[in-house]
PDB file with SEQRES, HELIX, SHEET and CRYST1 records, atoms N, CA, C and O in Angstrom:
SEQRES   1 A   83  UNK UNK UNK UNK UNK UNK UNK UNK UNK UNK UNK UNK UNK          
SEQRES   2 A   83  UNK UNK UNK UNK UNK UNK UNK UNK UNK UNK UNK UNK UNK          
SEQRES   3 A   83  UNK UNK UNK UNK UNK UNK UNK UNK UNK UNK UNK UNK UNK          
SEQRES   4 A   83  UNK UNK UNK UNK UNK UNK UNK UNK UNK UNK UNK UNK UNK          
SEQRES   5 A   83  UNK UNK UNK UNK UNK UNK UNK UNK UNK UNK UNK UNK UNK          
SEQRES   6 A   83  UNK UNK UNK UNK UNK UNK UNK UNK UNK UNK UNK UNK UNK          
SEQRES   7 A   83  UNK UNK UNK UNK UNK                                          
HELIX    1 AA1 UNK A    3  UNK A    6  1                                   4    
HELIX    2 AA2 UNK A   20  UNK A   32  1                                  13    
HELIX    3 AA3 UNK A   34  UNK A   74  1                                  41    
CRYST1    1.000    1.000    1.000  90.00  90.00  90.00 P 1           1          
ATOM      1  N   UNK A   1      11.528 -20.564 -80.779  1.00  0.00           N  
ATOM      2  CA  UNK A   1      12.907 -20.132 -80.944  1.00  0.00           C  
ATOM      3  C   UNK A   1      13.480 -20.879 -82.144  1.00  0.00           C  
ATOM      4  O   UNK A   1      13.299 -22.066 -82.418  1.00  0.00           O  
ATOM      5  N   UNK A   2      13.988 -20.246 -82.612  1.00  0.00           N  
ATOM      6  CA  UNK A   2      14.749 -20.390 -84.000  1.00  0.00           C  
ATOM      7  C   UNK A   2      16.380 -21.561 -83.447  1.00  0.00           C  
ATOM      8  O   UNK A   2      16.995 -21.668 -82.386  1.00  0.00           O  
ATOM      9  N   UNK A   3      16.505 -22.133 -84.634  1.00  0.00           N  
ATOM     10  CA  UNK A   3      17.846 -22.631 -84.750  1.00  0.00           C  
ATOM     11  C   UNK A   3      18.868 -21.982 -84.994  1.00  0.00           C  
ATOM     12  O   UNK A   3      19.985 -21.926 -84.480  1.00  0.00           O  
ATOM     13  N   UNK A   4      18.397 -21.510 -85.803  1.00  0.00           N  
ATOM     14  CA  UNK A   4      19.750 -20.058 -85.960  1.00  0.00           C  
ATOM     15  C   UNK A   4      20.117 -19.413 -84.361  1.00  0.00           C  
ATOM     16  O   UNK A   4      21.273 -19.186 -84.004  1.00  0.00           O  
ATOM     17  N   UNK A   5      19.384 -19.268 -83.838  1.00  0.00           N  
ATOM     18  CA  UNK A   5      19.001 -18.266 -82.658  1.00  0.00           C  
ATOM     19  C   UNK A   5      19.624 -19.027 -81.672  1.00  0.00           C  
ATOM     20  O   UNK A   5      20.310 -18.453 -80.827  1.00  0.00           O  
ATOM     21  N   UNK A   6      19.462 -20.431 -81.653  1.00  0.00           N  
ATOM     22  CA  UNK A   6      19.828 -21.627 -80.178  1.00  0.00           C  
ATOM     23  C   UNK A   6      21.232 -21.553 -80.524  1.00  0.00           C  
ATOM     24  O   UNK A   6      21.857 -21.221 -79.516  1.00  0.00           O  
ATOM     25  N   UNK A   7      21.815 -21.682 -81.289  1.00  0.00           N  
ATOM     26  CA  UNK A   7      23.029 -21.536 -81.861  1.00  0.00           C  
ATOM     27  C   UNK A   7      24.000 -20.408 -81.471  1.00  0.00           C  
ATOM     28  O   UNK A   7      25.224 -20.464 -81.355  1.00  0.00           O  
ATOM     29  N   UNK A   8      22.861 -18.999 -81.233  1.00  0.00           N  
ATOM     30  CA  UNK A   8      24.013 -17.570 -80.858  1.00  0.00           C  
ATOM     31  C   UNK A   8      23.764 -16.845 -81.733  1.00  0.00           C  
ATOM     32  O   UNK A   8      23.266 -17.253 -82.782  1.00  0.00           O  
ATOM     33  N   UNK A   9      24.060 -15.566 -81.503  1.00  0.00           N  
ATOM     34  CA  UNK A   9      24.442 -14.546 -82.333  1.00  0.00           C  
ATOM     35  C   UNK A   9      23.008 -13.419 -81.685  1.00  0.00           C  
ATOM     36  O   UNK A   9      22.153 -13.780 -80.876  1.00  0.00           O  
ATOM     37  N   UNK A  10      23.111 -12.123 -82.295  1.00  0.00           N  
ATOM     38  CA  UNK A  10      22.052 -11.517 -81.624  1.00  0.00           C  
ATOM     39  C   UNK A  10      21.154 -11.373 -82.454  1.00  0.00           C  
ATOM     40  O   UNK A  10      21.119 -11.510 -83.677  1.00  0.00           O  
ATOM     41  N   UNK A  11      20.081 -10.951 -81.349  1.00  0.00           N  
ATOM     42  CA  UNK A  11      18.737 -11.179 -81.249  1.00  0.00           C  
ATOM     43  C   UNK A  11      18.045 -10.040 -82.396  1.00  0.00           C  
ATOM     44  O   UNK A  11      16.912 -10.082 -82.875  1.00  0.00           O  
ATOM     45  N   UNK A  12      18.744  -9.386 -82.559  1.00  0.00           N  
ATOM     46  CA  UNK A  12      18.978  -8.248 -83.590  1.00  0.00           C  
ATOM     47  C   UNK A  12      18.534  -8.371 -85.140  1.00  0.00           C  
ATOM     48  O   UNK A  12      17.662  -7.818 -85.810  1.00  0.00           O  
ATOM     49  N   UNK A  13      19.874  -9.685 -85.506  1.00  0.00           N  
ATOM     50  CA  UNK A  13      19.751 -10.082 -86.396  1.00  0.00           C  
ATOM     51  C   UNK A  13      18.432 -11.007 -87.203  1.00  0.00           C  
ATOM     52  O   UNK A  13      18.190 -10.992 -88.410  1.00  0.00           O  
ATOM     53  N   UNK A  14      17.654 -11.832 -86.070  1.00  0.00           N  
ATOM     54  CA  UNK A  14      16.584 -12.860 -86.109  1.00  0.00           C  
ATOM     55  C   UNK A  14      15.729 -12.393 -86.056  1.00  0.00           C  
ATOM     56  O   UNK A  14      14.846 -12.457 -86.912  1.00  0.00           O  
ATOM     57  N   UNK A  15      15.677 -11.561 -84.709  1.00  0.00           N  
ATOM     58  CA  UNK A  15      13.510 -10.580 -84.416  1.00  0.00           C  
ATOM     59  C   UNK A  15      13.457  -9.353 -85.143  1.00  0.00           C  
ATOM     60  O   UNK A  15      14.325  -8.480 -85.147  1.00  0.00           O  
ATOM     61  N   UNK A  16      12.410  -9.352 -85.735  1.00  0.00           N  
ATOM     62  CA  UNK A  16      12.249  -8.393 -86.121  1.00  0.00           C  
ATOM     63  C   UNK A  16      12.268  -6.668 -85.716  1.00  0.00           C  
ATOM     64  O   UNK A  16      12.231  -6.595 -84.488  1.00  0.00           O  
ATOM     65  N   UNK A  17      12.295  -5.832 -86.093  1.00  0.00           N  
ATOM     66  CA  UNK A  17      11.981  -4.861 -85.033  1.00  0.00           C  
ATOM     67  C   UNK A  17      10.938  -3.929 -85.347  1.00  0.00           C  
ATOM     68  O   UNK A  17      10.565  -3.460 -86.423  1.00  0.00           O  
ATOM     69  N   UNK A  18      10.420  -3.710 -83.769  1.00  0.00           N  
ATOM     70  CA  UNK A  18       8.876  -3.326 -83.075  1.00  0.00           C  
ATOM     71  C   UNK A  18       9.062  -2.207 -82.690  1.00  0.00           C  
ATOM     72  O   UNK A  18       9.445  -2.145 -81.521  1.00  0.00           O  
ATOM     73  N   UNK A  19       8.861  -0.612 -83.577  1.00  0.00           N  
ATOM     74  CA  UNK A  19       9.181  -0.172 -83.224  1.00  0.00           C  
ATOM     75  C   UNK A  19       8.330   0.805 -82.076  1.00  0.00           C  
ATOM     76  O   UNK A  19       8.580   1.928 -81.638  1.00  0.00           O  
ATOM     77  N   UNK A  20       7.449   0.044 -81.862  1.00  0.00           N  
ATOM     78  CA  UNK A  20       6.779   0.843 -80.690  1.00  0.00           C  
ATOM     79  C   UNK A  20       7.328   0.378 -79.566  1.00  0.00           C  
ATOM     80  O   UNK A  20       7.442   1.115 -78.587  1.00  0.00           O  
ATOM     81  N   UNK A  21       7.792  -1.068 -79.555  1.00  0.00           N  
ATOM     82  CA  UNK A  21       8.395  -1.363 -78.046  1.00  0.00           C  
ATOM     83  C   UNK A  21       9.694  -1.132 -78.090  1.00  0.00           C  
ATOM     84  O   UNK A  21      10.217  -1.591 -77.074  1.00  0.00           O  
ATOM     85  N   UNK A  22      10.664  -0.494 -78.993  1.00  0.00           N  
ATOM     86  CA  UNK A  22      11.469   0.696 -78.582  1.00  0.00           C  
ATOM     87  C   UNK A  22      10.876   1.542 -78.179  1.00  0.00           C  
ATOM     88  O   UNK A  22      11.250   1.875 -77.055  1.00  0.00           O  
ATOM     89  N   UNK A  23      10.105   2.077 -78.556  1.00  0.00           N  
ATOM     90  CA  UNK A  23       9.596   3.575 -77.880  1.00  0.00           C  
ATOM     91  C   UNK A  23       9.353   2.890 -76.380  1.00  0.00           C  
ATOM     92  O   UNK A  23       9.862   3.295 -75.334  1.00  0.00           O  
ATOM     93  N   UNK A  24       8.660   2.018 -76.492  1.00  0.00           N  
ATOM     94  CA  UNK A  24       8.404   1.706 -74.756  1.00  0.00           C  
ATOM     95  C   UNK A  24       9.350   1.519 -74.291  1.00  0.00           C  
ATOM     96  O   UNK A  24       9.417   2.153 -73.238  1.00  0.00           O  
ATOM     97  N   UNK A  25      10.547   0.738 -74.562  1.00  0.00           N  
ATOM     98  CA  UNK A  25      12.047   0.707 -73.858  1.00  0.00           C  
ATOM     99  C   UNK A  25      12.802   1.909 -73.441  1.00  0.00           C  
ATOM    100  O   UNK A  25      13.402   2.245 -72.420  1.00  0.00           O  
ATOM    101  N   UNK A  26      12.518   2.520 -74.776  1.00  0.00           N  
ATOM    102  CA  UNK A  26      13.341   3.856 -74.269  1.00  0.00           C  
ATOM    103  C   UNK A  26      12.862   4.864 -72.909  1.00  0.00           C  
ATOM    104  O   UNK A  26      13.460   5.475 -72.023  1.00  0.00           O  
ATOM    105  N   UNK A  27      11.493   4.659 -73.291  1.00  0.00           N  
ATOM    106  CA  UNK A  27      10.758   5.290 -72.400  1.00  0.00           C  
ATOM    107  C   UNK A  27      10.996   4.765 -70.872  1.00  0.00           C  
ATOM    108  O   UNK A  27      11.117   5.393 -69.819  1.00  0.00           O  
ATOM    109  N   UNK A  28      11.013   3.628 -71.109  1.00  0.00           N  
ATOM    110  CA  UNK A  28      11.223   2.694 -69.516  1.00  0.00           C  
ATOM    111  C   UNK A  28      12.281   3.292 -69.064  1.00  0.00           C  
ATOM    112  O   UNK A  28      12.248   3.695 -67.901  1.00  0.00           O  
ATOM    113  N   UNK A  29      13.280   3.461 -69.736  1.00  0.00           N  
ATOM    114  CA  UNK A  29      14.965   3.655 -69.357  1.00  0.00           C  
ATOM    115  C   UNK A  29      14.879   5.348 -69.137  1.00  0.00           C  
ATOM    116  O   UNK A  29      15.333   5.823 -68.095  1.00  0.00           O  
ATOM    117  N   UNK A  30      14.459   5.959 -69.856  1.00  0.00           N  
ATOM    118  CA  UNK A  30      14.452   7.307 -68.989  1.00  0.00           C  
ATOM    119  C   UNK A  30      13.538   7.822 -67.981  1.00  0.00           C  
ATOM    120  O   UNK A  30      13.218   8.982 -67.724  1.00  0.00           O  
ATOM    121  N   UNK A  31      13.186   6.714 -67.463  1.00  0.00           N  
ATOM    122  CA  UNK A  31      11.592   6.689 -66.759  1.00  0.00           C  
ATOM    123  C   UNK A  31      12.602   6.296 -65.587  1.00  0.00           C  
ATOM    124  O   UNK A  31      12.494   6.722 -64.437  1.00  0.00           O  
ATOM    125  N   UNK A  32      13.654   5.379 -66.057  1.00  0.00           N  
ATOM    126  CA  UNK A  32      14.485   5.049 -64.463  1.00  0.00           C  
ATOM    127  C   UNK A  32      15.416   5.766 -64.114  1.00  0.00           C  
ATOM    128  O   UNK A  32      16.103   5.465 -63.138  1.00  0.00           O  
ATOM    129  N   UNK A  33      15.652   6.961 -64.904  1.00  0.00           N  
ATOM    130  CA  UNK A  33      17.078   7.433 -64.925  1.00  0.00           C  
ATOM    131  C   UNK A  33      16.605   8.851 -64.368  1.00  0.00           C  
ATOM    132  O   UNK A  33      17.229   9.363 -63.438  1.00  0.00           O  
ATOM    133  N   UNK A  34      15.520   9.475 -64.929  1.00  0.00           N  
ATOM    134  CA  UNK A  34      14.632  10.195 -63.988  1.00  0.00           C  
ATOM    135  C   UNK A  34      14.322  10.112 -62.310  1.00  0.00           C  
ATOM    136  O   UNK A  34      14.457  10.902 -61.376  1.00  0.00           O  
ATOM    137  N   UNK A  35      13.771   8.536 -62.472  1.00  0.00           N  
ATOM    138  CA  UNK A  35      13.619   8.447 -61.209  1.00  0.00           C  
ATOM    139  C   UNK A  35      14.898   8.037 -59.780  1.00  0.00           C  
ATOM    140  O   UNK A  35      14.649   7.932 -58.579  1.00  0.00           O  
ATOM    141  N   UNK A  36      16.307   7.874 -60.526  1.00  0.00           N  
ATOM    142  CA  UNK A  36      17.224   7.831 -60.147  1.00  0.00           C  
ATOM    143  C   UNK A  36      17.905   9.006 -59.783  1.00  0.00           C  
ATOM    144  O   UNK A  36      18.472   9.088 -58.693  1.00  0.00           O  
ATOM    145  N   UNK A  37      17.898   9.947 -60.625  1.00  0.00           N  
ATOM    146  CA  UNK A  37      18.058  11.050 -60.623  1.00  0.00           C  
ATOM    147  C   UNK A  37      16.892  11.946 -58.665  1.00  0.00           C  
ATOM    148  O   UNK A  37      17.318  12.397 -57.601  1.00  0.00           O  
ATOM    149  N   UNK A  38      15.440  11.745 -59.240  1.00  0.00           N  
ATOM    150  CA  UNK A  38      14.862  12.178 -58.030  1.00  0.00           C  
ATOM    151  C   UNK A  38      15.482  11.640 -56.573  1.00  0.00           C  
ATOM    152  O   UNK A  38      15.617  12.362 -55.585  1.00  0.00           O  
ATOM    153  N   UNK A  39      15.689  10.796 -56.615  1.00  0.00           N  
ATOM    154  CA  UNK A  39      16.024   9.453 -55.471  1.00  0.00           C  
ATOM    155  C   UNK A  39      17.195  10.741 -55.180  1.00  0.00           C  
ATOM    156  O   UNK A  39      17.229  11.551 -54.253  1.00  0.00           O  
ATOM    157  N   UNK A  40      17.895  10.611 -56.074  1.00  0.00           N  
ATOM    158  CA  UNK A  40      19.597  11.297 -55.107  1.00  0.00           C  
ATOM    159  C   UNK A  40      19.086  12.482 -54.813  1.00  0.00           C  
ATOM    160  O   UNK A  40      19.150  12.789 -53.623  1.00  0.00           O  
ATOM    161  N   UNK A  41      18.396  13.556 -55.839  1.00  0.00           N  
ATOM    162  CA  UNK A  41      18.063  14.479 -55.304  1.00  0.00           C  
ATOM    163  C   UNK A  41      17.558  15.249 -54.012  1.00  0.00           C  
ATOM    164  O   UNK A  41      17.797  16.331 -53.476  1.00  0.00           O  
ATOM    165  N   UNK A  42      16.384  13.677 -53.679  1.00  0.00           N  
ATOM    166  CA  UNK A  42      15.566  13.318 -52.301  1.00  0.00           C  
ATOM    167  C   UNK A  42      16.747  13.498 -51.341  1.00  0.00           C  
ATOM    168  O   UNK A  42      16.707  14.265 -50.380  1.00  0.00           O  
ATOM    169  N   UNK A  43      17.882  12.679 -51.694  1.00  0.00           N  
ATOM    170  CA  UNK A  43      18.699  11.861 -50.671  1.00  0.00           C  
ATOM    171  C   UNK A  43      19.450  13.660 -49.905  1.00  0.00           C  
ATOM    172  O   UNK A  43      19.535  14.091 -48.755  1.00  0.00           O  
ATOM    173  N   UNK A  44      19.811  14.180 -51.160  1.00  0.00           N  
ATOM    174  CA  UNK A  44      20.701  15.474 -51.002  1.00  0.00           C  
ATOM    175  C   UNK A  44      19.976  16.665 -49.930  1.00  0.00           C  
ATOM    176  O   UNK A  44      20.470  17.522 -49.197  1.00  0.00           O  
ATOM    177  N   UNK A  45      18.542  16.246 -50.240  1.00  0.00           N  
ATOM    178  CA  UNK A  45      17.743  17.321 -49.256  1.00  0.00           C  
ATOM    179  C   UNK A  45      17.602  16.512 -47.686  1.00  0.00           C  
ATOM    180  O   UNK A  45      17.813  16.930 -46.547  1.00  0.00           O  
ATOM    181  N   UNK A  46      17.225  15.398 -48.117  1.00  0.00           N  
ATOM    182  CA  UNK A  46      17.086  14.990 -46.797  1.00  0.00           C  
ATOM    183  C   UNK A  46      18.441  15.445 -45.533  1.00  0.00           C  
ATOM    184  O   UNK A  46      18.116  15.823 -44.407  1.00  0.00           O  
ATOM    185  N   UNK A  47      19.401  15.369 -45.809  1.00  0.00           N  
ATOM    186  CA  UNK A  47      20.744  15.724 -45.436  1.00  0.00           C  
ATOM    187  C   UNK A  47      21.029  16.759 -45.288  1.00  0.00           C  
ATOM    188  O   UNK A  47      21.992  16.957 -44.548  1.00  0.00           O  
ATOM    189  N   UNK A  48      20.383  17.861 -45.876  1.00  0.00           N  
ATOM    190  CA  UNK A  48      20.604  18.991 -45.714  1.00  0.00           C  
ATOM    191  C   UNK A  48      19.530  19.411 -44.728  1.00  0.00           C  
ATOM    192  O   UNK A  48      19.940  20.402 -44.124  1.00  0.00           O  
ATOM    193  N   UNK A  49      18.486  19.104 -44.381  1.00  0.00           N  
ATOM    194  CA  UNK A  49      17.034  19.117 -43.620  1.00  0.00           C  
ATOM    195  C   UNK A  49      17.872  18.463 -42.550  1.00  0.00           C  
ATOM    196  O   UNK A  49      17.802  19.228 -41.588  1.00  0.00           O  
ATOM    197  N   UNK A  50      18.604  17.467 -42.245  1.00  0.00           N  
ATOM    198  CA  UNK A  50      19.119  17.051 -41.227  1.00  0.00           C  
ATOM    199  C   UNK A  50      20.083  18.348 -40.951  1.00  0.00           C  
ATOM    200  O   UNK A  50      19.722  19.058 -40.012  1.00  0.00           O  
ATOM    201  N   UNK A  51      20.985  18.648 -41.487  1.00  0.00           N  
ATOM    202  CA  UNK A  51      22.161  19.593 -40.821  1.00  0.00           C  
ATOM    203  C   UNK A  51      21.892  20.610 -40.276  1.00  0.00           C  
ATOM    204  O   UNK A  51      22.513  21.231 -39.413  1.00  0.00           O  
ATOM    205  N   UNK A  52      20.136  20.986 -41.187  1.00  0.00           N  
ATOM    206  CA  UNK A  52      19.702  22.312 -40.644  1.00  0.00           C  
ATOM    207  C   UNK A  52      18.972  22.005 -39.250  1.00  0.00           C  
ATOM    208  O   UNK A  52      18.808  22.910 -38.432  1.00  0.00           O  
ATOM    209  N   UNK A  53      18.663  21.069 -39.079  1.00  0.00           N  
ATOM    210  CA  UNK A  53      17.780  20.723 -37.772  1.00  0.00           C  
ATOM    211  C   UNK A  53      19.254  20.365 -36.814  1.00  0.00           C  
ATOM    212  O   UNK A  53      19.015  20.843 -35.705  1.00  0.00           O  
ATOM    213  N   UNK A  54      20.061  19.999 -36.802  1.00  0.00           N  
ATOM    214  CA  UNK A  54      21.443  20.049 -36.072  1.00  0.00           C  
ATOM    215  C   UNK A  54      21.892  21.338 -35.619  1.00  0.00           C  
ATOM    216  O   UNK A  54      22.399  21.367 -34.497  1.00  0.00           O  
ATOM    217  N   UNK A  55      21.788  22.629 -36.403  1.00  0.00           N  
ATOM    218  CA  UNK A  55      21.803  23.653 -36.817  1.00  0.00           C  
ATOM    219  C   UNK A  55      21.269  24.600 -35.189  1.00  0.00           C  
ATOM    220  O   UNK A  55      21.789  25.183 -34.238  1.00  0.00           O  
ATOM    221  N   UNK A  56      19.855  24.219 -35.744  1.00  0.00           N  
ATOM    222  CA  UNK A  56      18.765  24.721 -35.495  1.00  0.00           C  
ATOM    223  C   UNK A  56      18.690  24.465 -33.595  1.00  0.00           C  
ATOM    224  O   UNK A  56      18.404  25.453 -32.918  1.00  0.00           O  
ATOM    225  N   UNK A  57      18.948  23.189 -32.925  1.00  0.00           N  
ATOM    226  CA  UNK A  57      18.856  22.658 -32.032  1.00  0.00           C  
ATOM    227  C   UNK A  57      20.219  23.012 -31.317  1.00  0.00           C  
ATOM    228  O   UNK A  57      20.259  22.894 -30.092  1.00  0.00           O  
ATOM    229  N   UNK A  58      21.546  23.518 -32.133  1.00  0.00           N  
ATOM    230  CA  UNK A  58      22.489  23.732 -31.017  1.00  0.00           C  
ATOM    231  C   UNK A  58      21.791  25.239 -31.064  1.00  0.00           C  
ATOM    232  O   UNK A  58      21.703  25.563 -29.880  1.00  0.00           O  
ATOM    233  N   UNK A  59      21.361  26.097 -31.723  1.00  0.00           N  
ATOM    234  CA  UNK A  59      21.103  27.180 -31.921  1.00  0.00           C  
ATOM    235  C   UNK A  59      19.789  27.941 -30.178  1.00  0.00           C  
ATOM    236  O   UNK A  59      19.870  28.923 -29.441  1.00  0.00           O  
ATOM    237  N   UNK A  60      18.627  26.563 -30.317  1.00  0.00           N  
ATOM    238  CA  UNK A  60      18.246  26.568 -29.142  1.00  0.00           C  
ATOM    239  C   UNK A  60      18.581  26.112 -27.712  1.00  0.00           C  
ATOM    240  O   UNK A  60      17.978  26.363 -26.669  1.00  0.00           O  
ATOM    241  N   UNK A  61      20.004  25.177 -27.976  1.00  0.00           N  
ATOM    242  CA  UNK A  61      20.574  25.105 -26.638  1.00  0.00           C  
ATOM    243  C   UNK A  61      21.331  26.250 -26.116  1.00  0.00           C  
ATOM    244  O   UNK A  61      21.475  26.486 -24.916  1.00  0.00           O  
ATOM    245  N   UNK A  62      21.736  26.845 -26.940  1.00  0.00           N  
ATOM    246  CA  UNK A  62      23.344  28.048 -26.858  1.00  0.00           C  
ATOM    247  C   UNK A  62      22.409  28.728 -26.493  1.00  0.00           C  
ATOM    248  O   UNK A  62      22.990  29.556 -25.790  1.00  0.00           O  
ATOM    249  N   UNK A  63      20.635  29.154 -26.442  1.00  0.00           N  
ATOM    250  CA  UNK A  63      20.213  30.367 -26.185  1.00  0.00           C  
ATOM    251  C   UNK A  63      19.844  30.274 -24.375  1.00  0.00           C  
ATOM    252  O   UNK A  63      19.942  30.985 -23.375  1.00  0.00           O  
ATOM    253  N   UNK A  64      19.316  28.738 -24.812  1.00  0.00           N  
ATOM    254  CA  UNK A  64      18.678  28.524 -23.006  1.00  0.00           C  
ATOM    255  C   UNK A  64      19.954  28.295 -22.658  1.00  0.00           C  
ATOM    256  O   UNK A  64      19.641  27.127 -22.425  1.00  0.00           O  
ATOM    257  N   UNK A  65      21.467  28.323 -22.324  1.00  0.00           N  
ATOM    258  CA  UNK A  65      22.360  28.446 -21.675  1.00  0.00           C  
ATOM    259  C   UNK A  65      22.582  29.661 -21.559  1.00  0.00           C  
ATOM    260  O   UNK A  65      22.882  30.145 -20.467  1.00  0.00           O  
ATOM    261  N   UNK A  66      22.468  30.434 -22.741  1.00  0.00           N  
ATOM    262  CA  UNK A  66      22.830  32.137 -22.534  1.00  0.00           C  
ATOM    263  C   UNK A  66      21.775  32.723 -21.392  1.00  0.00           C  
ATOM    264  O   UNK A  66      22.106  33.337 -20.378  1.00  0.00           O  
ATOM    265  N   UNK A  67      20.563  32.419 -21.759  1.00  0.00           N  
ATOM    266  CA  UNK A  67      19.240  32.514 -20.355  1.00  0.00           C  
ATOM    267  C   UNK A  67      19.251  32.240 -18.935  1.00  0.00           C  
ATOM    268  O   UNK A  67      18.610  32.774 -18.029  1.00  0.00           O  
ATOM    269  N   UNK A  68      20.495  30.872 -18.903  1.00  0.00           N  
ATOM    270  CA  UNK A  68      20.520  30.365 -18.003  1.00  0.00           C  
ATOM    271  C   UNK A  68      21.544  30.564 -16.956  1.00  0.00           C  
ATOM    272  O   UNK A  68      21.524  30.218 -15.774  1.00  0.00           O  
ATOM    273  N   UNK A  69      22.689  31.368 -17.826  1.00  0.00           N  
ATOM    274  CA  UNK A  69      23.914  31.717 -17.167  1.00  0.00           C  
ATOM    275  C   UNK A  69      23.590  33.290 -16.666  1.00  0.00           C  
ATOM    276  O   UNK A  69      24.190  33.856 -15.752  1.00  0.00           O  
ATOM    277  N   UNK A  70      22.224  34.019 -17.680  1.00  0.00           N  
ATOM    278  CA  UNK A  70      22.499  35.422 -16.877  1.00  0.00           C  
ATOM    279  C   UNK A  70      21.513  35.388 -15.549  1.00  0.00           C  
ATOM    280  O   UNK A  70      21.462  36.206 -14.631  1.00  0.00           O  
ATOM    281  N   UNK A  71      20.691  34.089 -15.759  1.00  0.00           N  
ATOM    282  CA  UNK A  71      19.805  34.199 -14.458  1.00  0.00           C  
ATOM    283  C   UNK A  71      20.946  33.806 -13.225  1.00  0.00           C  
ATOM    284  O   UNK A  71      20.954  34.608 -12.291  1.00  0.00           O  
ATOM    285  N   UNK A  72      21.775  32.811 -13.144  1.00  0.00           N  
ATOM    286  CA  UNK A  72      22.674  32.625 -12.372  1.00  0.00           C  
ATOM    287  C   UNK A  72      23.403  33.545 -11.711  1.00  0.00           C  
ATOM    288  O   UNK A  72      23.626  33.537 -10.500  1.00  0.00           O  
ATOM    289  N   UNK A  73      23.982  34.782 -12.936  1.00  0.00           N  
ATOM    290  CA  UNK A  73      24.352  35.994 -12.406  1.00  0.00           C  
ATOM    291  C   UNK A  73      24.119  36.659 -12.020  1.00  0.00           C  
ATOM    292  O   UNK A  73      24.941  37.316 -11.381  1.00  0.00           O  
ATOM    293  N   UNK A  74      22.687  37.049 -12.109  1.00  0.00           N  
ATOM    294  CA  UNK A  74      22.017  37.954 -11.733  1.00  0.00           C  
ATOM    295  C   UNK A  74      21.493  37.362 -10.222  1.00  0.00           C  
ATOM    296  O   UNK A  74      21.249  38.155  -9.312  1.00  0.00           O  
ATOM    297  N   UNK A  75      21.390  36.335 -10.099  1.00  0.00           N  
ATOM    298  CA  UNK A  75      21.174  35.807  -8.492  1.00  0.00           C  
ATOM    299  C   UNK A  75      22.751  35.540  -7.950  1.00  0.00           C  
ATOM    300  O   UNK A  75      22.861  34.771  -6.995  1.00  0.00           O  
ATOM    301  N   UNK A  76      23.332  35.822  -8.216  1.00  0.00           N  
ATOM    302  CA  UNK A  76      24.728  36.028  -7.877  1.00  0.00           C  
ATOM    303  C   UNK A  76      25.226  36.845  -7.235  1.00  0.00           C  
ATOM    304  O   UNK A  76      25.815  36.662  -6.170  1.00  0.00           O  
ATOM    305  N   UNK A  77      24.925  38.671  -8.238  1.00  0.00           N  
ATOM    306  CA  UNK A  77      25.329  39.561  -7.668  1.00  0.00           C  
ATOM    307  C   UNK A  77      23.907  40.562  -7.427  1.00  0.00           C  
ATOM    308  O   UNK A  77      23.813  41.663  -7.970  1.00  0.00           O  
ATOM    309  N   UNK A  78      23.100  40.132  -6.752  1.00  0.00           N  
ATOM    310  CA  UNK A  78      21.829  40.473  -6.462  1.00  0.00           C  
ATOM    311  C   UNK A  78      22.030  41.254  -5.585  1.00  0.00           C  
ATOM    312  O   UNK A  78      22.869  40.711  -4.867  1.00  0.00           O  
ATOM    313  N   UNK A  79      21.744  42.346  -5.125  1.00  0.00           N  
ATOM    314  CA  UNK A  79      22.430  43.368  -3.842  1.00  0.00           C  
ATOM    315  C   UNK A  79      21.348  42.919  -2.675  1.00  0.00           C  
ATOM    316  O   UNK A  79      20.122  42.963  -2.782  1.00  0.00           O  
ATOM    317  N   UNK A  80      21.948  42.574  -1.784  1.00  0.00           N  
ATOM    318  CA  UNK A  80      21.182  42.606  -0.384  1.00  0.00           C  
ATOM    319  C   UNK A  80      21.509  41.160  -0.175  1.00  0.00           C  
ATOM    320  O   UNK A  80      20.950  40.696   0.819  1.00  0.00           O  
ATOM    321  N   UNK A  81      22.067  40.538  -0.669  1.00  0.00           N  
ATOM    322  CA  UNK A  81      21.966  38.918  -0.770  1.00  0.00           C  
ATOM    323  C   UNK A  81      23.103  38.477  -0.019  1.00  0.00           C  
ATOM    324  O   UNK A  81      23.948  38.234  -0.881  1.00  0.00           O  
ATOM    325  N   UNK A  82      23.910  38.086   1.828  1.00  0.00           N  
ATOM    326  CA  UNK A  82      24.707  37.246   1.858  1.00  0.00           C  
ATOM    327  C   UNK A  82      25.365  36.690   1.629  1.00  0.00           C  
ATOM    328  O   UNK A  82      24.753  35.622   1.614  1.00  0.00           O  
ATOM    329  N   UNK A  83      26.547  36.422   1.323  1.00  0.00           N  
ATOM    330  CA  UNK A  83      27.163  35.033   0.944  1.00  0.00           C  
ATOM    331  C   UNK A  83      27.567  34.374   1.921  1.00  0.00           C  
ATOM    332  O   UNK A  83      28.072  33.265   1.750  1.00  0.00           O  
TER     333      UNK A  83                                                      
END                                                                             
């Protein structure tokens, strides 16, 4: 490390520049912004895969109650049957 450098000022001014490890920087940084991007994307489906399975499950309760209320009725008003 330089004296100039211990002193302050940026790093800009002192190192030279490499310009392949810009290319690798840049690359890094849209490599995370990509993968930041997937992440929420993930996040947005997962949530929606949940609402539909919420969905989906009152969808099979409402049916076995609809099943369940006409069997009731139907042993209800069953002809020949006592009360």
């Amino acid at each position: 490390m330089s004296a100039r450098r211990a002193a302050g000022g940026s790093r800009y001014l002192y190192d030279g520049f490499d310009p392949a490890q810009a290319r690798i920087d840049a690359s890094e940084r849209v490599a995370d912004e990509r993968w930041a991007a997937l992440e929420q994307r993930l996040g947005r489906m997962e949530a929606a895969l949940e609402r539909l399975e919420r969905r989906l499950w009152l969808a099979v309760y409402g049916v076995a109650a609809t099943v369940l209320v006409q069997g009731a009725l139907a042993l209800v008003q069953a002809p020949g049957v006592a009360p």
